[in-house]
Phi, psi and omega in degrees: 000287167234125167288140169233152183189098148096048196266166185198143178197168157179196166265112196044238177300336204288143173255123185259331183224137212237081187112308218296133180247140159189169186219165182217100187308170166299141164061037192197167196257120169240131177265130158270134197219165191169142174290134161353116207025054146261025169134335211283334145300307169319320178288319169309319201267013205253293171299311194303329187126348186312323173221141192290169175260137201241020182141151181097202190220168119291118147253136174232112172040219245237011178251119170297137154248021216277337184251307159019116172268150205320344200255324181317281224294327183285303189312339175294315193144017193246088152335091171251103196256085178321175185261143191090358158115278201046038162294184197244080202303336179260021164234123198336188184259326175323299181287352202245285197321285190302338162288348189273317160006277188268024169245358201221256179216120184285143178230101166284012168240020181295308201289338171308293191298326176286287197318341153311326183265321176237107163287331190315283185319331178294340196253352156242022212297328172240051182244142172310140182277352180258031167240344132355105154313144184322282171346301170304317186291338171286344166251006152246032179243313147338291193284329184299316206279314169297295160038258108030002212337117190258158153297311171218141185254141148220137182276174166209090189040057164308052178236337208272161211018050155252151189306141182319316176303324185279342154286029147240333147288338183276351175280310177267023172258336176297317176313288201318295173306332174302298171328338214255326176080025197257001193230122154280147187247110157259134199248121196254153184175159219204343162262105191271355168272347168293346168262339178242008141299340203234312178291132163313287178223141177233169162245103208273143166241165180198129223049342196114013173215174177264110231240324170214167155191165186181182160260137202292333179296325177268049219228155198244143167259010175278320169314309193281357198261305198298325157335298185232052127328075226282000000 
């Protein structure tokens, strides 16, 4: 489903990422996992279009994304819940919803089915999203992204600083997609057992490359924990 192969980026001069190929078959969880600024943002924001690829290719099934700009690529299918949320706080939850709507490949029956997946948001449906609790803002920055129905979502450590509770719920609307097989997922995530209940397969980066990688049932988490040990 999307390929990333040989991508190399960064900022202005600084090169942050060297190489890196990976890939998230259809219908699967693939987790990126790494200690704190080796790259793992950088890459998400690499694929959606935010910052160019300075060499290598982007692919969504048999569609080049590599040159694309950011709103082709969610139209194409490609689904983004930044780390920090980025909802539009001076907008209903209702109004955030209908932009992933309309920003992303439209369904008029999409927006039904995520309020289904977040009953919360239904119960908030015309409250400003910067009124919100984190948990919250963080399940509706989701649910906008599902919206949109992407072909592939990437996350980016949708877990941090949320209440435990509201992390098991987002755990379990991820269980569910995973089950229905209708989304690929990359999962940027830094909780390693919450990346390997959910994840297929992963990948540790570490500089700006790719350092392991395997399937998460054989996957050890002392190991994968010492990765990203500062």
């Amino acid at each position: 489903m999307l390929a990333v192969e040989r991508v190399t980026a960064g900022y202005g001069e600084g090169r942050v990422l060297n190489g890196v190929s990976l890939a998230v078959p259809e219908g699967r969880v693939v987790c990126l996992m790494g200690r704190n600024g080796v790259g793992k943002t950088t890459l998400l924001q690499t694929i959606i279009g935010l910052l160019p690829a300075t060499s290598g290719a982007i692919r969504l099934g048999d569609q080049d994304l590599t040159r694309l700009p950011p709103w082709e690529r969610a139209r194409a299918g490609i689904g983004y819940v930044p780390q920090g949320r980025g909802i539009f706080p001076f907008l209903t939850v209702r109004e955030n919803l209908l932009v992933g709507q309309e920003v992303g490949r439209p369904d008029p029956v999409a927006l039904e089915e995520v309020l289904e997946l977040f009953p919360r948001l239904r119960d908030l449906y015309h409250r400003a999203g910067g009124a919100l609790s984190g948990g919250q803002q963080q399940q509706l920055a989701l649910a906008r992204a599902l919206v949109g129905r992407p072909r592939v979502l990437l996350l980016d450590e949708p877990t941090e600083g949320i209440q435990p509770s509201i992390v098991w719920e987002i755990e379990e609307v991820l269980q569910i997609l995973k089950a229905r097989g209708q989304v690929a997922i990359l999962l940027v995530e830094q909780f390693v057992d919450f990346a390997l209940s959910l994840g297929d397969y992963y990948y540790v980066m570490e500089r700006g490359t790719i350092v392991a990688e395997g399937a998460t049932g054989s996957a050890d988490p002392a190991a994968l924990q010492e990765y990203l040990s500062v």
